[in-house]
C-alpha positions in Angstrom: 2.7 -252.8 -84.4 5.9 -255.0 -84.4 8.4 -255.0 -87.3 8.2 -257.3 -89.4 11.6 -259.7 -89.7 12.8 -259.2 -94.1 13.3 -262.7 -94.3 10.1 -263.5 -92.7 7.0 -265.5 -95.2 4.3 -262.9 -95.3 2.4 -264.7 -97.8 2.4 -268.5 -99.1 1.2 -268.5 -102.8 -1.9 -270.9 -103.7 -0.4 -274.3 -105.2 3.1 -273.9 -104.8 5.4 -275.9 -102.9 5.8 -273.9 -99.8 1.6 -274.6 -99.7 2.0 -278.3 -100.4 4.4 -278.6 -98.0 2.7 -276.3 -95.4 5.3 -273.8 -94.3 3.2 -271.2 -92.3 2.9 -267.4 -92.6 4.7 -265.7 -89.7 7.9 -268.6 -90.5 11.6 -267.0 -91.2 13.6 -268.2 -93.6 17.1 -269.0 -92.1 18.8 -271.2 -94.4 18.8 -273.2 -98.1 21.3 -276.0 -98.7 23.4 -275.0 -95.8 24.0 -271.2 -96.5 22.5 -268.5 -94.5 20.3 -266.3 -96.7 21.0 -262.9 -96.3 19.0 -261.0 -99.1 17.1 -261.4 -102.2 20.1 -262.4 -104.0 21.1 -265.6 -101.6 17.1 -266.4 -102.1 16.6 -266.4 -105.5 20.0 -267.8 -106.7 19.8 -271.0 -104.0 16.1 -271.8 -104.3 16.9 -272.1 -108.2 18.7 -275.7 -107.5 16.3 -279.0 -108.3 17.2 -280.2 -104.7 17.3 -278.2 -101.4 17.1 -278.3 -98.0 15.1 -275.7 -97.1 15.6 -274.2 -92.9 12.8 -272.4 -91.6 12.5 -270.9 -88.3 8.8 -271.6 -86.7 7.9 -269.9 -83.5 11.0 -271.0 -81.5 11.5 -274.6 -83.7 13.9 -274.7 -86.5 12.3 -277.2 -89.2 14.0 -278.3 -92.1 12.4 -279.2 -95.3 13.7 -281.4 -98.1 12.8 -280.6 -101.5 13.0 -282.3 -105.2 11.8 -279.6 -107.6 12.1 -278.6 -111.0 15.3 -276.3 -111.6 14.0 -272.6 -111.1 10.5 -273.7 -109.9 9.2 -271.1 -107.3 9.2 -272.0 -103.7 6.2 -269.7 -103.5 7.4 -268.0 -100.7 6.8 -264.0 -100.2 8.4 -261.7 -97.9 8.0 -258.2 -96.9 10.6 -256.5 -98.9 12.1 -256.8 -102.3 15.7 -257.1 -101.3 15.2 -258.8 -97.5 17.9 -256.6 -96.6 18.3 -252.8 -95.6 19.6 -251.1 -98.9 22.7 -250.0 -98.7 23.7 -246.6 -97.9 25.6 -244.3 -100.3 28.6 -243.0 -98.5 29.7 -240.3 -101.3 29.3 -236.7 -100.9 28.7 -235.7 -104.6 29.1 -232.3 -105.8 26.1 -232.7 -108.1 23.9 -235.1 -106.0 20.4 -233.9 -106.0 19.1 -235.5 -102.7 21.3 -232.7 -101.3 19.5 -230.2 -103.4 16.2 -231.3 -101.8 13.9 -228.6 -99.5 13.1 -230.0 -96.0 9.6 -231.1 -95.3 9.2 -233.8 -97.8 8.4 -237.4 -97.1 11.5 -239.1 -95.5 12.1 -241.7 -98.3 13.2 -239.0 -100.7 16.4 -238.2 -98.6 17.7 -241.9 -98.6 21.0 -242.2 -100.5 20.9 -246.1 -101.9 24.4 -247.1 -103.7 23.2 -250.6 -103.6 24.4 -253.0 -106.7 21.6 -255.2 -105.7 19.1 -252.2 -107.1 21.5 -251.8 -109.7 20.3 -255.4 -110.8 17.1 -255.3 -109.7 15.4 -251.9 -110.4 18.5 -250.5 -112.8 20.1 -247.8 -110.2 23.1 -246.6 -111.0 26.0 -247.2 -108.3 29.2 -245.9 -108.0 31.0 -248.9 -106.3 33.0 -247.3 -103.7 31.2 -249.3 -100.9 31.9 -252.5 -102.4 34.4 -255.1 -101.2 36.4 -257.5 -103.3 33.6 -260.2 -101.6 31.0 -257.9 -103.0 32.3 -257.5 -106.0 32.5 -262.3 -106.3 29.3 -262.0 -105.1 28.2 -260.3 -108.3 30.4 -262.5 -110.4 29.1 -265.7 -108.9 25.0 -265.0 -108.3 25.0 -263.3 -112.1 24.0 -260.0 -111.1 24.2 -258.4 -114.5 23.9 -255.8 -116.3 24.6 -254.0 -113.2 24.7 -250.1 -114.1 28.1 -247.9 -112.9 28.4 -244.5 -111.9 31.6 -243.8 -113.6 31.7 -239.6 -114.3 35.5 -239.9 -114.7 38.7 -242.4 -115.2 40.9 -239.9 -113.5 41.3 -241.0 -110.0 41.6 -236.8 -109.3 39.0 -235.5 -110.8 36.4 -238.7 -109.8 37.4 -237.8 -106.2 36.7 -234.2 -106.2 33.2 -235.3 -107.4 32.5 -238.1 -105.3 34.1 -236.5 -102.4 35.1 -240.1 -101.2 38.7 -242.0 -101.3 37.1 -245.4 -102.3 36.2 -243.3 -105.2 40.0 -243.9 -106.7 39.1 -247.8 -107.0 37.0 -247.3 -110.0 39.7 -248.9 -112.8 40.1 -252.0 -110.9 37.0 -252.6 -109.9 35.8 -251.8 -113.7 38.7 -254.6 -114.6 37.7 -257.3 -112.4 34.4 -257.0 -113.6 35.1 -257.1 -117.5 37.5 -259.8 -116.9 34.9 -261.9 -114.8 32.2 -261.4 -117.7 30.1 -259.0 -116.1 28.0 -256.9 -118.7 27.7 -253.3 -117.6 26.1 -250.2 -118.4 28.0 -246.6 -117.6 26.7 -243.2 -116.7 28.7 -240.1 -116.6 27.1 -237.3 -115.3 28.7 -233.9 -116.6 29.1 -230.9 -114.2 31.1 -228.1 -116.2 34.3 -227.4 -114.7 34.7 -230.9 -113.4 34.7 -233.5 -116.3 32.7 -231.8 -119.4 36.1 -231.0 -121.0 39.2 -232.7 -121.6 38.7 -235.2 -119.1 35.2 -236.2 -120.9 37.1 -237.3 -124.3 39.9 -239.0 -121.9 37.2 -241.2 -120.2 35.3 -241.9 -123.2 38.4 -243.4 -124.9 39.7 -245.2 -122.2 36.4 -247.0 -121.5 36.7 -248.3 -124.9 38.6 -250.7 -123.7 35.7 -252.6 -121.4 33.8 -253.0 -124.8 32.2 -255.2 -124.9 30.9 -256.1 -121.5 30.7 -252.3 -121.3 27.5 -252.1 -122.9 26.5 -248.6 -123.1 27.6 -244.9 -121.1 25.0 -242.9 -121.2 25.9 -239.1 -120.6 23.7 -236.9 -118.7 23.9 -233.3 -117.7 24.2 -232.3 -113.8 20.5 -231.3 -112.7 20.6 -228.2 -110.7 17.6 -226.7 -108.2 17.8 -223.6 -106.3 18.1 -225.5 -103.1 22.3 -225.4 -103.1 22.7 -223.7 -100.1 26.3 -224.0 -98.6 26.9 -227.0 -101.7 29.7 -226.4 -104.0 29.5 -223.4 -106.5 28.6 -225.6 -110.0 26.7 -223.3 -113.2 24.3 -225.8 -115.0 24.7 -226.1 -119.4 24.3 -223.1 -121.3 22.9 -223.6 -125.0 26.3 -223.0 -126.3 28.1 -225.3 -123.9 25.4 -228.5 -124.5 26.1 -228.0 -128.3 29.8 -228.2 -127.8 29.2 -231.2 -126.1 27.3 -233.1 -129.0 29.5 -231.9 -131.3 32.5 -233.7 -129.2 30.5 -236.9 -128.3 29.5 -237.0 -131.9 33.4 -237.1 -133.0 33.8 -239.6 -130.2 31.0 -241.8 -131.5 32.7 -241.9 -135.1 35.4 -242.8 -133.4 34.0 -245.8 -131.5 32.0 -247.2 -134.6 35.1 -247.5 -136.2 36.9 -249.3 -134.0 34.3 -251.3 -132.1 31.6 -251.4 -134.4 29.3 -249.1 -131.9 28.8 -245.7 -131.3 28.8 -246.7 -127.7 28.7 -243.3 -125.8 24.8 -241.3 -125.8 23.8 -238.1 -124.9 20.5 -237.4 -122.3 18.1 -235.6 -125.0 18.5 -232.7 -122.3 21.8 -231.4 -124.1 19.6 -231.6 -127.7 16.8 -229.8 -126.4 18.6 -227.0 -124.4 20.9 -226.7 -127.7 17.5 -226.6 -129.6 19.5 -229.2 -132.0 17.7 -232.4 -133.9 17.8 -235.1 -132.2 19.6 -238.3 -133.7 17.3 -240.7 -135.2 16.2 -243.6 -133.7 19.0 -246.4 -135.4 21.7 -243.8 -133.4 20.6 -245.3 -130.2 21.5 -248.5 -131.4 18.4 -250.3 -129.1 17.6 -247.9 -126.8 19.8 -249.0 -123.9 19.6 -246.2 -121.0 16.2 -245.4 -122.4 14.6 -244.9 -118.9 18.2 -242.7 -118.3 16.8 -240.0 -120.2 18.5 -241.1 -123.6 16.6 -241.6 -126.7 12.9 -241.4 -124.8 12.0 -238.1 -126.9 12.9 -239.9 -130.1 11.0 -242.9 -129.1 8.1 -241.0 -128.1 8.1 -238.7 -131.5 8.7 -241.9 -133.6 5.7 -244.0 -132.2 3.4 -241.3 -132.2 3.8 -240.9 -136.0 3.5 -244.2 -136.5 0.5 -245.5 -134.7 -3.1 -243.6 -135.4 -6.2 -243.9 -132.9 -8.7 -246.2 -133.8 -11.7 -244.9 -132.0 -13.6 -241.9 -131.5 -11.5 -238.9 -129.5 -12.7 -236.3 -127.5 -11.0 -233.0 -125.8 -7.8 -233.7 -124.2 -5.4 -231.2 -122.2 -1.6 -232.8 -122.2 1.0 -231.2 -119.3 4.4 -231.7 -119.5 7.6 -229.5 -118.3 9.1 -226.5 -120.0 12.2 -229.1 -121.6 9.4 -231.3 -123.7 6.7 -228.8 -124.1 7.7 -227.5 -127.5 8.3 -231.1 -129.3 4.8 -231.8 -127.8 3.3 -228.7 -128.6 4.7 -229.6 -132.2 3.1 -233.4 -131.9 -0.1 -232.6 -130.7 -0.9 -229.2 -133.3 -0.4 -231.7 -136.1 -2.6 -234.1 -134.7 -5.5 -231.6 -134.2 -4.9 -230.3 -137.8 -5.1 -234.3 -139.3 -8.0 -235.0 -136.7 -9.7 -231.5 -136.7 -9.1 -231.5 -132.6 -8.2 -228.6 -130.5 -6.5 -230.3 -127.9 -4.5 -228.4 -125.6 -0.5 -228.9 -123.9 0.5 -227.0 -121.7 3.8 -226.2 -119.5 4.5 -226.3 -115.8 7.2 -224.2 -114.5 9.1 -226.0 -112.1 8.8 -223.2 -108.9 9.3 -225.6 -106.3 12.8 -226.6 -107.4 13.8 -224.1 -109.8 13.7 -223.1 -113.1 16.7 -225.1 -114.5 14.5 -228.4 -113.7 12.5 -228.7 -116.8 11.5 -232.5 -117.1 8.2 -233.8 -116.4 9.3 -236.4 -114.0 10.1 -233.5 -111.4 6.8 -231.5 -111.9 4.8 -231.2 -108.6 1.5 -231.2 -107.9 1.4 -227.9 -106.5 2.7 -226.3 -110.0 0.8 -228.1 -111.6 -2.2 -227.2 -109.7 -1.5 -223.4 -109.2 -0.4 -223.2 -113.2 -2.6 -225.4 -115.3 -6.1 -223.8 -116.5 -8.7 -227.0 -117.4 -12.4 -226.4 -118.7 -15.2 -227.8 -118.3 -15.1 -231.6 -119.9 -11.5 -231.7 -120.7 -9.4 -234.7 -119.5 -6.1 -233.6 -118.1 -3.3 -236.1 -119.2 -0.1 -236.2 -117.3 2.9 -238.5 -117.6 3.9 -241.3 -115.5 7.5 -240.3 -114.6 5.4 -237.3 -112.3 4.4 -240.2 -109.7 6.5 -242.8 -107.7 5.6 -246.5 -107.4 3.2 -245.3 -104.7 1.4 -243.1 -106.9 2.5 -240.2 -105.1 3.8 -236.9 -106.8 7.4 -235.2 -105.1 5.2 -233.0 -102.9 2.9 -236.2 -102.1 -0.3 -235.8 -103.9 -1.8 -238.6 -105.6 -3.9 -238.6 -108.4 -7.4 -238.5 -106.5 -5.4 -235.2 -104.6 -5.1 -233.9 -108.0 -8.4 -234.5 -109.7 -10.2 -233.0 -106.3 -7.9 -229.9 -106.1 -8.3 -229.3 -110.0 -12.0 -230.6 -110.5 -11.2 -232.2 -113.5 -10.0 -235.6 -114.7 -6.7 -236.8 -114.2 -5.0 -239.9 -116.9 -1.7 -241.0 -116.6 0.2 -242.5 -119.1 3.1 -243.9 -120.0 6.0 -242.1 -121.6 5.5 -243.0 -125.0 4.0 -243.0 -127.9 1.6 -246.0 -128.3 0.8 -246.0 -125.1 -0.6 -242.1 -125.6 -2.4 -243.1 -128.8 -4.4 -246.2 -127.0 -5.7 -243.6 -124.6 -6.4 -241.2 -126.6 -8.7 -243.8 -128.7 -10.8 -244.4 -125.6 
């Protein structure tokens, strides 16, 4: 079968303007208004204009297309890929990537490295910059491509180079500059591998990043995730509880410290360093919105605080919840107190993560396999597993899909989003 061109229509949308004007499926989109469209980007900010001239590339005719439209109206036009582009390749060599930390044998997708800024914008990646140029880095001023998220882990050219293993790495401050000064909103992460920048260097960054508030948003700080696949990788020791409470305790000092001179805490911790140092977590006005929610920051809260607040409506009947070993007790906690209010015996239970190790305890990383080999279901009980367990293609890491599942376990399978309203509405049905 050949391959299919990114910028070529796959699909003309009923009643839009590419129908009216009958561009065919199978045409390649060369050019709008004179420019040469070379992803998603050049596409959507373009075709946003009230008046175009629209190239399209028809068997081996070039036909142009004049349009009059409103501003923003869709052209209708669908292509085969979300960016029309190959995503850009990471060319870092992280100490703490997990890609690396992968087994062989799993589908091929897993082991691409993106560093693209156009997922940044579009799907909320986080990027490190260093494969940016300074046309890049216009390109994101001019098109609007913001909040684009930043890998920053350190302001010390040094120590940001020992973890990203790449000299472009050193750029970070300018490129951080140019983008504050061009109006650019950004989001930060720092993830913290002791030894490297958990220390010291943590409270340097933190206070010189300050100074991009306040088109630095937010810096969400997560801990290095660490499976037993490290193998000829750099010697790095994951958070012990002692070490993640030292940690709250010094972005805690750091947030009073921000509050009072930016008016925003503007530093948060991944609910992995409360959990491990079996510490409450902050309530919900701490996270000040919820910014890096789907970064692992605040989504326990969240989840506790909408589950207390929302009761089922309908009739319930026996439910089984799985999560990893990390959440397990908060929902063991939850769902006791719901079976005591509803007089339930629902059920939670824990998968160990053996496929990667131990020290992964979120449910996002819990395979099929330990789910299947772990988790004991009777007769009649619904089996309800979180969302985060399955990529966009419904597949689990070791590629089982839900239909895999609920055939392997004999039971059924409900997935559900990773919060607490969402929970409640299907545990009403």
């Amino acid at each position: 079968m050949p391959t299919l061109c990114l910028n070529e229509v796959i699909l003309i949308e009923p009643g839009s303007i590419a129908e009216e004007l009958g561009i065919p499926v199978g045409s390649r989109l060369l050019e709008i208004n004179g420019r040469p469209i070379l992803d998603r980007l050049d596409y959507w900010f373009l075709s946003s204009a009230d008046e175009l001239s629209l190239v399209m590339a028809e068997g081996d005719e070039e036909v142009e297309y004049i349009i009059e439209k409103d501003y923003d109206e869709s052209l209708g036009l669908v292509f085969p890929d979300s960016l029309m582009d190959a995503a850009k390749h990471c060319h870092n060599h992280c100490v703490f990537c997990f890609i690396d930390q992968l087994p062989e044998g799993l589908r091929q997708t897993l082991y691409f490295k993106d560093d693209d800024s156009r997922l940044s914008f579009l799907q909320g990646n986080f990027v490190t910059l260093t494969n940016l140029t300074q046309t890049d880095l216009q390109r994101i001023v001019d098109y609007g491509i913001h909040p684009i998220n930043v890998s920053i882990h350190s302001l010390d050219p040094l120590v940001r180079r020992r973890m990203l293993g790449n000299p472009r790495s050193l750029e970070i401050k300018s490129q951080l500059d140019f983008l504050a000064q061009k109006q650019v909103r950004m989001n930060g992460q720092i993830v913290l591998v002791p030894g490297y920048n958990d220390g010291p260097d943590l409270e340097q960054t933190l206070e010189e990043l300050m100074d991009y508030h306040p088109m630095l948003q937010s810096v969400g700080i997560v801990p290095v995730g660490l499976t037993k696949f490290r193998d000829k990788l750099p010697r790095i020791t994951g958070f012990t509880p002692k070490a993640a409470g030292q940690i709250i305790q010094r972005v805690a000092r750091f947030q009073e410290r921000a509050r009072d001179r930016l008016g925003t805490r503007l530093a948060f911790l991944a609910d992995e360093f409360y959990l491990l140092a079996d510490q409450a977590l902050p309530p919900a006005d701490d996270y000040e919105g919820f910014l890096q929610h789907e970064n692992g920051i605040g989504m326990v809260r969240r989840f506790i605080d909408e589950l207390e607040g929302v009761r089922p409506s309908g009739p319930l009947s026996p439910r089984h919840f799985v999560t990893g070993t990390a959440f397990y007790p908060i929902l063991k906690s939850l769902v006791d107190q719901l079976n005591i209010q509803y007089n339930e015996t629902w059920k939670v239970s824990a998968v160990t993560n053996r496929f990667l190790g131990e020290t992964i305890t979120v449910a996002g990383l819990v395979t099929a396999r330990d789910l299947i080999d772990q988790v004991v279901v009777e007769q009649g009980e619904t089996l309800f597993v979180c969302e985060t367990m399955f990529n966009t293609d419904g597949l689990t890491l070791d590629d089982y899909s839900k239909a895999d599942i609920e055939q392997a376990m004999n039971t059924r399978i409900e997935v559900v989003a990773n919060h607490g309203q969402e929970l409640l509405k299907e545990l009403s049905c």
